[in-house]
KOLTORLO-494795 format. One record per residue (C-alpha): residue number from 1; residue in three letters; chain; y, x, z. Coordinates in pm, 1 decimal. Layout:
REM KOLTORLO-494795
<pos: NUM; code: ALA; unit: A; y: Y; x: X; z: Z>
...
This chain:
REM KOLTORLO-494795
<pos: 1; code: UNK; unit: A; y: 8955.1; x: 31593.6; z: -3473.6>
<pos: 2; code: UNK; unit: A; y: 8732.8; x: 31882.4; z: -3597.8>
<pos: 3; code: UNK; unit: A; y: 8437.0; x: 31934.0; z: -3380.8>
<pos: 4; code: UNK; unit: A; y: 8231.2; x: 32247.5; z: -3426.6>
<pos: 5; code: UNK; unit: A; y: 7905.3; x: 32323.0; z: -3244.0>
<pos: 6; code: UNK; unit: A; y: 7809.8; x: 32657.2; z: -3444.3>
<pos: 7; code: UNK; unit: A; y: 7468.9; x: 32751.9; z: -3364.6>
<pos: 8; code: UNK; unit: A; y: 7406.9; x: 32572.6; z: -2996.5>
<pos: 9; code: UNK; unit: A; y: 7416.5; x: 32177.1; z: -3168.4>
<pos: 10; code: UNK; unit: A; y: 7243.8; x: 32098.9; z: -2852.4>
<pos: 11; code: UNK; unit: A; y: 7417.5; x: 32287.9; z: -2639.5>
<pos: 12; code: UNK; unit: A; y: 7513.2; x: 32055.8; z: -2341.5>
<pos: 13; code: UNK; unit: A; y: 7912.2; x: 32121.7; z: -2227.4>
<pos: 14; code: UNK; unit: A; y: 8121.1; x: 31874.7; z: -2031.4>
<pos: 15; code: UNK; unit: A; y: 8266.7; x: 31768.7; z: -2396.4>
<pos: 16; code: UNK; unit: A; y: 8035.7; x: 31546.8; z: -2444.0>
<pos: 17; code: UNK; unit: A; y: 8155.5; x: 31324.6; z: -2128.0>
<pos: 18; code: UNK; unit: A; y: 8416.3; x: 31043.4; z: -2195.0>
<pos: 19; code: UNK; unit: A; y: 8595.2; x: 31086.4; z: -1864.9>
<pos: 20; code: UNK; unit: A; y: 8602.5; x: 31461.4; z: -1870.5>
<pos: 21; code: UNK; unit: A; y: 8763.9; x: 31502.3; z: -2212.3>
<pos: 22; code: UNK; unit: A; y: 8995.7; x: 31242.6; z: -2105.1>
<pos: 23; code: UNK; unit: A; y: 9123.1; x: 31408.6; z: -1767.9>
<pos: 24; code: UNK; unit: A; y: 9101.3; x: 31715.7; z: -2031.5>
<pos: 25; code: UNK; unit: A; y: 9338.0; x: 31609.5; z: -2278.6>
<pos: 26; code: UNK; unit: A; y: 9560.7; x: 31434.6; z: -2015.2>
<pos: 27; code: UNK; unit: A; y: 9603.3; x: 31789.0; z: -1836.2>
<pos: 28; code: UNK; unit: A; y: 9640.2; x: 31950.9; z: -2197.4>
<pos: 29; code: UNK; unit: A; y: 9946.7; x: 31687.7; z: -2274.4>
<pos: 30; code: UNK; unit: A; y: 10084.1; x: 31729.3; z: -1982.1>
<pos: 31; code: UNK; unit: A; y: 10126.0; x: 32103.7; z: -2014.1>
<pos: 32; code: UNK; unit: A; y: 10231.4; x: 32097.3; z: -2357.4>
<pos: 33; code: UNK; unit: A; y: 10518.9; x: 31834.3; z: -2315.5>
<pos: 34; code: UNK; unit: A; y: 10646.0; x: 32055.4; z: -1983.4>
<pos: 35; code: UNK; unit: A; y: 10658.3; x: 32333.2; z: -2244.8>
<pos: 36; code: UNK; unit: A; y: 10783.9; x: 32110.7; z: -2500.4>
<pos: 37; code: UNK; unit: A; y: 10530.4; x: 32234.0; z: -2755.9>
<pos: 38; code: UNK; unit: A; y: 10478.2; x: 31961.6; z: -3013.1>
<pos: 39; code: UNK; unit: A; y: 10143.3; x: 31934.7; z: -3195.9>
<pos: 40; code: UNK; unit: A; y: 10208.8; x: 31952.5; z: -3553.0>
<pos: 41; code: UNK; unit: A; y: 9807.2; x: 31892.7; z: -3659.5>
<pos: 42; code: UNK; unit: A; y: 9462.0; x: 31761.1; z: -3560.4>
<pos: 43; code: UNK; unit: A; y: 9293.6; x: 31933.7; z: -3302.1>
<pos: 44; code: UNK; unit: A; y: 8961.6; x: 32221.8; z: -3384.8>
<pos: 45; code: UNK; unit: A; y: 8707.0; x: 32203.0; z: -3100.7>
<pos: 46; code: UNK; unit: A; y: 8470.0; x: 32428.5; z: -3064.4>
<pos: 47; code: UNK; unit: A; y: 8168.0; x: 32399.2; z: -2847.6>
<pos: 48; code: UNK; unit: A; y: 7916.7; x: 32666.0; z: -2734.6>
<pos: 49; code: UNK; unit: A; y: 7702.3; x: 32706.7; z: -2436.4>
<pos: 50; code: UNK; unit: A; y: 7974.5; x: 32938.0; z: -2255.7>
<pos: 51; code: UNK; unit: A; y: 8300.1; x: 32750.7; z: -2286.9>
<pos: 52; code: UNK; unit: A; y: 8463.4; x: 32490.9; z: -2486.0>
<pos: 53; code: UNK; unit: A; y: 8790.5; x: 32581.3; z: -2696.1>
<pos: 54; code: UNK; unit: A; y: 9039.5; x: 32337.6; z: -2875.3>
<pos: 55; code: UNK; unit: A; y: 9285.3; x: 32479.4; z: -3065.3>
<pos: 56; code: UNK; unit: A; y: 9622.2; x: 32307.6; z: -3099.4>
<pos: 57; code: UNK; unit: A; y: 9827.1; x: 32303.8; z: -3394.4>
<pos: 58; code: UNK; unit: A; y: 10191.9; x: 32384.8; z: -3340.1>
<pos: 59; code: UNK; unit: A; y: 10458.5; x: 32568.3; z: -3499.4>
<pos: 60; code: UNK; unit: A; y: 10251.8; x: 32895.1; z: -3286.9>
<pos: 61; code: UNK; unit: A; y: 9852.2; x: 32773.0; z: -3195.1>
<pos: 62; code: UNK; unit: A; y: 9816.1; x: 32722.7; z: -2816.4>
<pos: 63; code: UNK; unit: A; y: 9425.0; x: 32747.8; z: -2684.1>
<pos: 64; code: UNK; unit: A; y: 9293.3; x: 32506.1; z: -2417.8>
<pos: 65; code: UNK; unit: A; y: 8958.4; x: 32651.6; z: -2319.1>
<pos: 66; code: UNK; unit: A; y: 8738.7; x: 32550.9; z: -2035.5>
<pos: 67; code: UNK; unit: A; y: 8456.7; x: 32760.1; z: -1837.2>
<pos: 68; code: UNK; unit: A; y: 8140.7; x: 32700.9; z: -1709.1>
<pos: 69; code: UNK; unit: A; y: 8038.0; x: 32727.4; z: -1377.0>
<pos: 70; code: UNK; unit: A; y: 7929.8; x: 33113.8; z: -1422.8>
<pos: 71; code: UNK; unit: A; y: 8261.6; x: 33227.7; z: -1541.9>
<pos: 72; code: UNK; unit: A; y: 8471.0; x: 32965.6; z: -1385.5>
<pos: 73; code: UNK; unit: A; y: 8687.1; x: 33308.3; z: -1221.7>
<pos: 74; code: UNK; unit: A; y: 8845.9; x: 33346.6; z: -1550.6>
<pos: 75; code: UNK; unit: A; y: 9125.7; x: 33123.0; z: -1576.8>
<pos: 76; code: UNK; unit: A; y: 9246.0; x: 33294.8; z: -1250.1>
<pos: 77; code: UNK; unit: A; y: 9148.4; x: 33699.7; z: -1334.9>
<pos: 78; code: UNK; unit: A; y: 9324.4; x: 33576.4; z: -1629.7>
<pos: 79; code: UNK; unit: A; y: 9645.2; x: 33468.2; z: -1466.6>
<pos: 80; code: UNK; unit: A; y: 9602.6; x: 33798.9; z: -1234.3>
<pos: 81; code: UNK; unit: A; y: 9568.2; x: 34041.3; z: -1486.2>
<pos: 82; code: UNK; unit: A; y: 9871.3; x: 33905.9; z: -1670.1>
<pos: 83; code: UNK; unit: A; y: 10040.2; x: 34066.3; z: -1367.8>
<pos: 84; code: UNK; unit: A; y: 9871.9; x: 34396.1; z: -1326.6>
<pos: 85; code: UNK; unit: A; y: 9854.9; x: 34486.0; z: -1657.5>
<pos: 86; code: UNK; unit: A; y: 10114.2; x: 34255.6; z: -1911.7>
<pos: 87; code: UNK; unit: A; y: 10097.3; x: 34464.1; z: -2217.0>
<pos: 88; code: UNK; unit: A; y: 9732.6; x: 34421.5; z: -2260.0>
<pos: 89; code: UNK; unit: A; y: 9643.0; x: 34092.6; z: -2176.0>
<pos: 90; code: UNK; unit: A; y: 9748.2; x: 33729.7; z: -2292.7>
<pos: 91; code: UNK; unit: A; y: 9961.0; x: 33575.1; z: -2011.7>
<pos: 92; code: UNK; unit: A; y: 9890.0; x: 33186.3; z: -1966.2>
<pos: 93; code: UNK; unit: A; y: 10100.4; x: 32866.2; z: -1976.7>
<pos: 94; code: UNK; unit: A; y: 9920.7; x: 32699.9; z: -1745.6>
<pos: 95; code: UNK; unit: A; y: 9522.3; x: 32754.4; z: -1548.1>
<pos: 96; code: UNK; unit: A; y: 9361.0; x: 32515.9; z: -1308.3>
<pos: 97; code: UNK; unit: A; y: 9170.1; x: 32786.3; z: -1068.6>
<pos: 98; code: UNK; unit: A; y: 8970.9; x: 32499.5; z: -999.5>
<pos: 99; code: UNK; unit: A; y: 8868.4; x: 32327.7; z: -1286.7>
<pos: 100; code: UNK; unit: A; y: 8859.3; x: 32631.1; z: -1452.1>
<pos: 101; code: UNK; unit: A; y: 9075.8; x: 32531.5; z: -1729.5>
<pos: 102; code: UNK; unit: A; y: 9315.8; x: 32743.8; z: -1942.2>
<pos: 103; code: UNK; unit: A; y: 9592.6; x: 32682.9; z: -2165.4>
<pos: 104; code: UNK; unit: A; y: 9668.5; x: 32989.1; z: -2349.2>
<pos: 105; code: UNK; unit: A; y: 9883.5; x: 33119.3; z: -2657.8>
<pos: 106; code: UNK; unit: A; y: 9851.8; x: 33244.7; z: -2952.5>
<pos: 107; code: UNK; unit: A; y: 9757.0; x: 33635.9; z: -2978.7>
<pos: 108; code: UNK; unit: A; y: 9760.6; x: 33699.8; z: -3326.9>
<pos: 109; code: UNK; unit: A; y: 9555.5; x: 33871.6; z: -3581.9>
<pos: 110; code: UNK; unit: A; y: 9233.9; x: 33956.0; z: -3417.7>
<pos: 111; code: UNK; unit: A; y: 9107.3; x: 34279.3; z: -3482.7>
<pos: 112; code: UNK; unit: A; y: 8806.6; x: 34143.6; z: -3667.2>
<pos: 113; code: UNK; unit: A; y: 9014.2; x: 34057.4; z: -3927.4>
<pos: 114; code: UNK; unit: A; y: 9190.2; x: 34372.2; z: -3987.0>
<pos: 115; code: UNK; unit: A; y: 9013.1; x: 34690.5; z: -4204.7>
<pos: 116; code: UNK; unit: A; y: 8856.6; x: 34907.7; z: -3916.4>
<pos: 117; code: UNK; unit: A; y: 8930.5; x: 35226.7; z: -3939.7>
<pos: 118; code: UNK; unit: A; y: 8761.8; x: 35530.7; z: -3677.8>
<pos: 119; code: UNK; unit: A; y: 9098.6; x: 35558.9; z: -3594.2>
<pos: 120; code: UNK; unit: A; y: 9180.8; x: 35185.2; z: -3494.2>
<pos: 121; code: UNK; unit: A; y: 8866.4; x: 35253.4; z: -3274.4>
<pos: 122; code: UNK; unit: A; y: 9015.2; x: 35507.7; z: -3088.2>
<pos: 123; code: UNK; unit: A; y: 9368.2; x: 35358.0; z: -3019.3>
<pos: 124; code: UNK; unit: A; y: 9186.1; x: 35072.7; z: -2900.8>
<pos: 125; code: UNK; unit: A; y: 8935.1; x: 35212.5; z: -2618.9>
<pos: 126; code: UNK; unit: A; y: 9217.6; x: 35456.5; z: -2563.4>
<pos: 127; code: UNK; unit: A; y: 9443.8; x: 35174.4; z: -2501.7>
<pos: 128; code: UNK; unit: A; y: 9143.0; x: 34992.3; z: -2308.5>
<pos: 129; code: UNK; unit: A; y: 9120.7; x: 35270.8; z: -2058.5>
<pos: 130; code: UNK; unit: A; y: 9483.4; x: 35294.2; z: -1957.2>
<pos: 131; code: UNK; unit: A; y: 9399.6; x: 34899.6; z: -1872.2>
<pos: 132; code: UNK; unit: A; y: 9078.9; x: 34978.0; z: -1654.9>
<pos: 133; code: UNK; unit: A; y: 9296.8; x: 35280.8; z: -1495.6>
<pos: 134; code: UNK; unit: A; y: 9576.2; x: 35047.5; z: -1381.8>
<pos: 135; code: UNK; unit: A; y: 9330.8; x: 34804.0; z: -1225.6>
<pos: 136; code: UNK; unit: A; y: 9109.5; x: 35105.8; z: -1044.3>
<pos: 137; code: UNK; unit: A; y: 9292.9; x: 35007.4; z: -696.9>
<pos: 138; code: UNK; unit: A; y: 9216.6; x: 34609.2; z: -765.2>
<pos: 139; code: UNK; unit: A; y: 8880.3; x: 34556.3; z: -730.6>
<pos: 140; code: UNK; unit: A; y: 8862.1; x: 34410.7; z: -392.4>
<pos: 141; code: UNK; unit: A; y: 9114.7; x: 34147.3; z: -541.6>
<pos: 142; code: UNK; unit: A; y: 8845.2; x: 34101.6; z: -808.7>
<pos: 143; code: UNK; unit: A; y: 8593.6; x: 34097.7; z: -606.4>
<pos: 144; code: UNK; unit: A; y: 8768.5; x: 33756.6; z: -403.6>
<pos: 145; code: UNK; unit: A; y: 8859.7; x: 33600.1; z: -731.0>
<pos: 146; code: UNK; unit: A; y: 8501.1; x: 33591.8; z: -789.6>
<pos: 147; code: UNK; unit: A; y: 8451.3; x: 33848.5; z: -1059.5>
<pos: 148; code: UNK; unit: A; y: 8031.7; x: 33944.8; z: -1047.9>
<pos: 149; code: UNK; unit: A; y: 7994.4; x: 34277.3; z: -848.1>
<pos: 150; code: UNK; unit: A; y: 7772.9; x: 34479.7; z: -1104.9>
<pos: 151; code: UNK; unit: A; y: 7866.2; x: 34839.2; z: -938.6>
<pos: 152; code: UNK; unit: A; y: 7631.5; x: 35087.4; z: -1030.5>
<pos: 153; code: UNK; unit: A; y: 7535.7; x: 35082.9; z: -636.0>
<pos: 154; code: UNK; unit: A; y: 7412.2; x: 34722.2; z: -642.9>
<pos: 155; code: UNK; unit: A; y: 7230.9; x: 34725.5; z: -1019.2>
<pos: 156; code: UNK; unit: A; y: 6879.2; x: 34845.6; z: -841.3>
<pos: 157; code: UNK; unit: A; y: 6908.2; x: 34547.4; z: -601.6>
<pos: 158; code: UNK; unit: A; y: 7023.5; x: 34306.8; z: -847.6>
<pos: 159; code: UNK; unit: A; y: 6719.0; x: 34393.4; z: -1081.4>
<pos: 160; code: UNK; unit: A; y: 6499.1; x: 34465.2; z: -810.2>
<pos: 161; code: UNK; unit: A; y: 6157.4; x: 34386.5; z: -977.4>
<pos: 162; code: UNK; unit: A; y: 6294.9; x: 34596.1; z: -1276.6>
<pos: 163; code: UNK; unit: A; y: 6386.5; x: 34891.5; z: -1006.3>
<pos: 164; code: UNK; unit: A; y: 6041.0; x: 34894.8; z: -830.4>
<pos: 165; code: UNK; unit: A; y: 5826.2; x: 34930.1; z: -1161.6>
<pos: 166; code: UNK; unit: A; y: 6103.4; x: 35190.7; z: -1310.4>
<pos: 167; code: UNK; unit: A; y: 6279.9; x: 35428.6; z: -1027.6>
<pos: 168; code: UNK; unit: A; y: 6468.6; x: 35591.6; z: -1326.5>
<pos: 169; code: UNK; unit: A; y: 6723.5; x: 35290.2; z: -1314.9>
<pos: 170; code: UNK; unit: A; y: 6775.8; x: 35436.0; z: -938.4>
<pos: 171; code: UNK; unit: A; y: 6842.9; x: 35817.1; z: -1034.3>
<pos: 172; code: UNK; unit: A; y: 7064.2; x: 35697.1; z: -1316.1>
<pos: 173; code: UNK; unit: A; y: 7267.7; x: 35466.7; z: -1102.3>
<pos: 174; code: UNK; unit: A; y: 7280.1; x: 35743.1; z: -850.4>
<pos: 175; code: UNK; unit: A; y: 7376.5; x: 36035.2; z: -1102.4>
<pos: 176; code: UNK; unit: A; y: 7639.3; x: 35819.7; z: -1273.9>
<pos: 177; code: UNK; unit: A; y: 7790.4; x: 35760.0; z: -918.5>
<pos: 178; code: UNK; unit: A; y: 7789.6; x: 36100.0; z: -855.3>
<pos: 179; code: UNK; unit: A; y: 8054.8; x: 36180.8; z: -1079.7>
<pos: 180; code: UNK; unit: A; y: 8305.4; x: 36030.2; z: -863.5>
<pos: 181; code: UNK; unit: A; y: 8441.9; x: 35811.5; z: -1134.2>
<pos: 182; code: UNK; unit: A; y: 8628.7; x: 35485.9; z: -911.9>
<pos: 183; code: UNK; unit: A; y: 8448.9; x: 35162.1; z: -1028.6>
<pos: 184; code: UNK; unit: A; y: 8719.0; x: 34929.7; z: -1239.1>
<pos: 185; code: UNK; unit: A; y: 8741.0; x: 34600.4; z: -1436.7>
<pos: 186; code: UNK; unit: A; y: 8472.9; x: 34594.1; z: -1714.1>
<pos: 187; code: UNK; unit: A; y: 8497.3; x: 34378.3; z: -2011.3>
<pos: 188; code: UNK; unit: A; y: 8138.6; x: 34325.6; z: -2062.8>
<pos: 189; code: UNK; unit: A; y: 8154.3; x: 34198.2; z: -2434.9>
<pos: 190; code: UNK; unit: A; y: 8455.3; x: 34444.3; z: -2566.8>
<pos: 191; code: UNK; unit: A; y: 8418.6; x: 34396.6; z: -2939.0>
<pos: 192; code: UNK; unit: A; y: 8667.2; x: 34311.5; z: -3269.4>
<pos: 193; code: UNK; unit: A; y: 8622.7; x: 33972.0; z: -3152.4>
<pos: 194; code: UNK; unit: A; y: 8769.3; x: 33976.5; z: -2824.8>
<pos: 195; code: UNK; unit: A; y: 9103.6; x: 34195.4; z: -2926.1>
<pos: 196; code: UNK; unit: A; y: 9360.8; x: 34108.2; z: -3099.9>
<pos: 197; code: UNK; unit: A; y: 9515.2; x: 34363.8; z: -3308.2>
<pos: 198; code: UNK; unit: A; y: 9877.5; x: 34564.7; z: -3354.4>
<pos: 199; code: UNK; unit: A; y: 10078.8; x: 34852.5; z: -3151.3>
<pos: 200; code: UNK; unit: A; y: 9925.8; x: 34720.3; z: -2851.9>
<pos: 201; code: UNK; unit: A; y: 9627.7; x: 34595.7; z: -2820.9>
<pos: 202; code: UNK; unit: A; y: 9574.6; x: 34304.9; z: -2655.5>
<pos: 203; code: UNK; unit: A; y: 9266.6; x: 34205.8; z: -2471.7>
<pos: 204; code: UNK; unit: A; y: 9090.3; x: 33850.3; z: -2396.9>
<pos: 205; code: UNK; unit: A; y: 8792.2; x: 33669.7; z: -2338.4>
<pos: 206; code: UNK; unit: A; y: 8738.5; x: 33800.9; z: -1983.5>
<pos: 207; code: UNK; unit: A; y: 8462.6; x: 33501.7; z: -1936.8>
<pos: 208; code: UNK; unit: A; y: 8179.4; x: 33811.0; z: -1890.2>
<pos: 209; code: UNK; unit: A; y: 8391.7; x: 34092.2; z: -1705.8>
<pos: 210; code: UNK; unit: A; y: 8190.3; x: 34275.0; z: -1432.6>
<pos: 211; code: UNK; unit: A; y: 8342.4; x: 34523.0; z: -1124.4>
<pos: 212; code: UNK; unit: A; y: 8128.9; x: 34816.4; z: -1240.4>
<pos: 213; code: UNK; unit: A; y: 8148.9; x: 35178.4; z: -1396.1>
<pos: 214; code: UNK; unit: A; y: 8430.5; x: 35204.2; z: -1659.0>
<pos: 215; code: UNK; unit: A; y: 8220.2; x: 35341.2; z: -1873.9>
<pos: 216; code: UNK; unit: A; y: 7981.1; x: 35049.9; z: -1904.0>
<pos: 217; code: UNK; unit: A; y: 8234.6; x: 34887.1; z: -2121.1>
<pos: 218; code: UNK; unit: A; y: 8173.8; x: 35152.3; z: -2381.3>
<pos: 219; code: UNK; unit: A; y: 7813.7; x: 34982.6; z: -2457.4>
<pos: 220; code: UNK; unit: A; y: 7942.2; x: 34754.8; z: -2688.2>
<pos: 221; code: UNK; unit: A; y: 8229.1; x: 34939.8; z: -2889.2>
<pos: 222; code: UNK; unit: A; y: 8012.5; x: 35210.0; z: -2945.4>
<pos: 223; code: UNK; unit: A; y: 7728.7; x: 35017.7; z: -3093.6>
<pos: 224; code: UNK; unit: A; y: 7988.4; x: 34820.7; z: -3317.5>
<pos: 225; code: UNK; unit: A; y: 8137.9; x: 35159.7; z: -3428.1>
<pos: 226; code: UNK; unit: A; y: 7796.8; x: 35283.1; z: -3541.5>
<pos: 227; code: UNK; unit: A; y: 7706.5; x: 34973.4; z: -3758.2>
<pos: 228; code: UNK; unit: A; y: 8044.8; x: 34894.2; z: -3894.8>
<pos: 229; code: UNK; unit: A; y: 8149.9; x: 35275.7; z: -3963.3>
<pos: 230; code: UNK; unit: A; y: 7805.0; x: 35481.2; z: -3899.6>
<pos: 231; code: UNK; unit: A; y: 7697.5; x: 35707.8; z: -3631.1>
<pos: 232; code: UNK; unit: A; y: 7844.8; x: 35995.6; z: -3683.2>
<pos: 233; code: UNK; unit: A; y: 8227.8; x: 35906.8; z: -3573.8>
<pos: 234; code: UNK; unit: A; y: 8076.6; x: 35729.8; z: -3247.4>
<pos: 235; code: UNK; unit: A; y: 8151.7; x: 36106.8; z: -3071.5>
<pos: 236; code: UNK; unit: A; y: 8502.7; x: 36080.2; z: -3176.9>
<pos: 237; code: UNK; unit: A; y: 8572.2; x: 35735.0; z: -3064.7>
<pos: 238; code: UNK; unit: A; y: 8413.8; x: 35772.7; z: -2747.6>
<pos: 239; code: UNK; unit: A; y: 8562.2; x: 36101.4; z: -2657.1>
<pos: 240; code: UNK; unit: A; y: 8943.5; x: 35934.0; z: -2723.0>
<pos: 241; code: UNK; unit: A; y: 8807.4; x: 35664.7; z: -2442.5>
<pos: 242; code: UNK; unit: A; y: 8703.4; x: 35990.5; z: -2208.5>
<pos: 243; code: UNK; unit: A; y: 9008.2; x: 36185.9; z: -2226.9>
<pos: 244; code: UNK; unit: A; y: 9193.2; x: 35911.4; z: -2041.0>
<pos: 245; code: UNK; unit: A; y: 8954.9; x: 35991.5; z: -1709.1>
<pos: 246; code: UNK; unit: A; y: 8970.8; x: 36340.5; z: -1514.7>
<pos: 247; code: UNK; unit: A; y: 8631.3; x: 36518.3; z: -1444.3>
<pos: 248; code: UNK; unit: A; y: 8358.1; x: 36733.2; z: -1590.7>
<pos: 249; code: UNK; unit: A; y: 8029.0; x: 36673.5; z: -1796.0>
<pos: 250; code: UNK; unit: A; y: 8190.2; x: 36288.5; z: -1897.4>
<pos: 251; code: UNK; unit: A; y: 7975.4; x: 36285.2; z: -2201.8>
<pos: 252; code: UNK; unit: A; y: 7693.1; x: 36264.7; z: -1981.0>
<pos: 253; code: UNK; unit: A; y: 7806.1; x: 35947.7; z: -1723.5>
<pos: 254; code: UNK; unit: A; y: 7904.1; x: 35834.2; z: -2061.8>
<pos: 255; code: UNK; unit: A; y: 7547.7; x: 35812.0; z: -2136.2>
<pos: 256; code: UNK; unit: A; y: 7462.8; x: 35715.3; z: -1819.1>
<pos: 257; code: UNK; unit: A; y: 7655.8; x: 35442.7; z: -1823.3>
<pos: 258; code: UNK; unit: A; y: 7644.3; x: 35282.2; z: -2168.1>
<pos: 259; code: UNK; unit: A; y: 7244.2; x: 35236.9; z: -2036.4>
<pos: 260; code: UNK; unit: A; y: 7361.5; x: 35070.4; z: -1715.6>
<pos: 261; code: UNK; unit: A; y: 7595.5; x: 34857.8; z: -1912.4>
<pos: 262; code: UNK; unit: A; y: 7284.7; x: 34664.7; z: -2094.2>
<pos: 263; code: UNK; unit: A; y: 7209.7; x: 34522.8; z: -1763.2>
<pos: 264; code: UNK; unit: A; y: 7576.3; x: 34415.1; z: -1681.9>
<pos: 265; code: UNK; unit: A; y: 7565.2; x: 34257.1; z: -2013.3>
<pos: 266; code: UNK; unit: A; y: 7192.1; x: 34109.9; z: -1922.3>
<pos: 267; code: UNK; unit: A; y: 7378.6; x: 33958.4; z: -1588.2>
<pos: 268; code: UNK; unit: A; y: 7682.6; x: 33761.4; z: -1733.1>
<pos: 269; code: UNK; unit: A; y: 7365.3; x: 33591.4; z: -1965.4>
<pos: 270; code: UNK; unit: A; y: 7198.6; x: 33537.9; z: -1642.1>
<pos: 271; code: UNK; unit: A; y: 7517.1; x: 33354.6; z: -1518.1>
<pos: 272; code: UNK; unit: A; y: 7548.1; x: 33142.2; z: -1824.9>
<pos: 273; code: UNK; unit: A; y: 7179.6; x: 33081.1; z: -1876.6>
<pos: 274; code: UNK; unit: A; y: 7019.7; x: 33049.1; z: -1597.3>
<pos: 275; code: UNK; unit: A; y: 6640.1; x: 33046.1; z: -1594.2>
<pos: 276; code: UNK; unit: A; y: 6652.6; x: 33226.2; z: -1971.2>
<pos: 277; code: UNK; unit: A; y: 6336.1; x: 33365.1; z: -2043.0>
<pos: 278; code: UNK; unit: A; y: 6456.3; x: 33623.0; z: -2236.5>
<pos: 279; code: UNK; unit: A; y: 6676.4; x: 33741.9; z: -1972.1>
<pos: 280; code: UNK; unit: A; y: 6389.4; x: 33718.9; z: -1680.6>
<pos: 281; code: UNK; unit: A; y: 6296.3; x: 34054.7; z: -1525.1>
<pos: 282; code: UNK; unit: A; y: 6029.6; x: 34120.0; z: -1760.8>
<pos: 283; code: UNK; unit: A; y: 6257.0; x: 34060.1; z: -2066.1>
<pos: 284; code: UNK; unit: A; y: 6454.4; x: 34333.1; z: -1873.4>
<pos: 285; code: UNK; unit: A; y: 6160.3; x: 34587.2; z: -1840.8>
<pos: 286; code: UNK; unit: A; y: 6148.1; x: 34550.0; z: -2242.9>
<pos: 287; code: UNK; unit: A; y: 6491.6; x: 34643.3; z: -2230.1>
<pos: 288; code: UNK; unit: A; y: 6463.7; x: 34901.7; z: -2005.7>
<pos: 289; code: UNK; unit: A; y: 6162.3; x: 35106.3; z: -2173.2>
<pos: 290; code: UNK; unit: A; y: 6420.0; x: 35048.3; z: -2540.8>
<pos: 291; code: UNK; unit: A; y: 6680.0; x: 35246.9; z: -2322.0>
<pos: 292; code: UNK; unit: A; y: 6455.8; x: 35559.4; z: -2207.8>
């Protein structure tokens, strides 16, 4: 059994208890012989501070990946998206809500591993938004699956010493909010990793996903599309994104919101780090003053 521990080698997961990877593997067996998926290799684990993956061989891989406590709601948005919204999501073999344990299969070529084109960027968020459109009336579900809340409303409050030394973080949650644009899922980490590629694009790795803005999840596409490709076709991308969503001036809460969206992003590492000190409130004030 491979064992890979990237760049966390002493990152501490429940791997490295006996008992756990045995009830682990005994859940793992037991879903793949109701299945009646036969391993045809030696397991790949990998191990980082946010989950740990195995990857079964078989004649298609299957993924058994377990969450930590701060994104233990996956395994069940997971199972619920896979009913809201099939064509754009992985739907799982198996989850245990409570263990936080999914068994998932194969997606295909991930998008990382395809030539990335402007135009692959814009079938994708385009894609993306028909996804966070069909969830729009959902969140309250969300919200009791245990999805963070990360609505523009509640950012001030959430970074409260960051709010009282900058009010600007105020006015921009208020202005984004007053475009009327309905809060949806957010990604929170939507990059070539997380998608895997073809006619439909399908999305995963909902371990960071936020209720907040749509157009927070634009924060990270946009900055990948400007490294990998180069500034100038971020406008295009982003408006194919915007066209899916009715309204005026959406350049502007696009703005807006791919600002806010640094602080969703800061919160999921404040789930899965807690204590961080480069995620403390005056690690966010840096942040904040990069932003302005």
């Amino acid at each position: 059994m491979q064992v890979d521990r990237g760049s966390w080698p002493d990152a501490r997961t429940p791997w490295d208890d006996a008992e756990w990877r045995r009830e682990a593997f005994s859940w793992l067996e037991e879903r793949l012989a109701g299945l009646g998926i036969r391993e045809t290799g030696a397991r790949r684990v990998r191990l980082r501070a946010w989950s740990v993956i195995v990857r079964v061989e078989a004649t298609e891989p299957v993924w058994f990946k377990a969450n930590p406590p701060g994104s233990a709601f996956e395994p069940a948005l997971t199972t619920r998206l896979a009913q809201l919204v099939p064509d754009h999501v992985l739907t799982p073999y198996a989850v245990d809500v409570e263990r936080g344990w999914s068994l998932l299969p194969h997606g295909g070529q991930v998008f990382k591993e395809v030539e990335r084109e402007p135009h692959h960027w814009a079938d994708l968020l385009s894609q993306y938004a028909e996804l966070q459109r069909a969830l729009v009336d959902h969140t309250g579900e969300f919200d009791r699956i245990g999805v963070p809340n990360a609505r523009p409303a509640v950012l001030p409050d959430l970074f409260e010493q960051l709010a009282h030394k900058r009010p600007e973080l105020v006015e921009w949650c208020a202005e984004l909010e007053s475009f009327g644009i309905p809060n949806t899922l957010d990604h929170a980490d939507l990059h070539e990793n997380q998608v895997f590629y073809g006619s439909r694009y399908t999305f995963f790795d909902w371990g960071d996903a936020v209720v907040s803005h749509p157009f927070c999840s634009l924060t990270v596409p946009l900055e990948r599309v400007a490294d990998q490709l180069g500034p100038e076709f971020v406008p295009r991308v982003r408006d194919a994104y915007l066209e899916h969503w009715p309204g005026s001036d959406l350049r502007r809460a696009a703005e807006l919101a791919c600002r806010l969206g640094t602080f969703g992003r800061a919160l999921s590492w404040q789930r899965l780090f807690p204590g961080n000190a480069t995620i403390t409130a005056d690690g966010l004030v840096e942040a904040f003053d990069r932003l302005r």
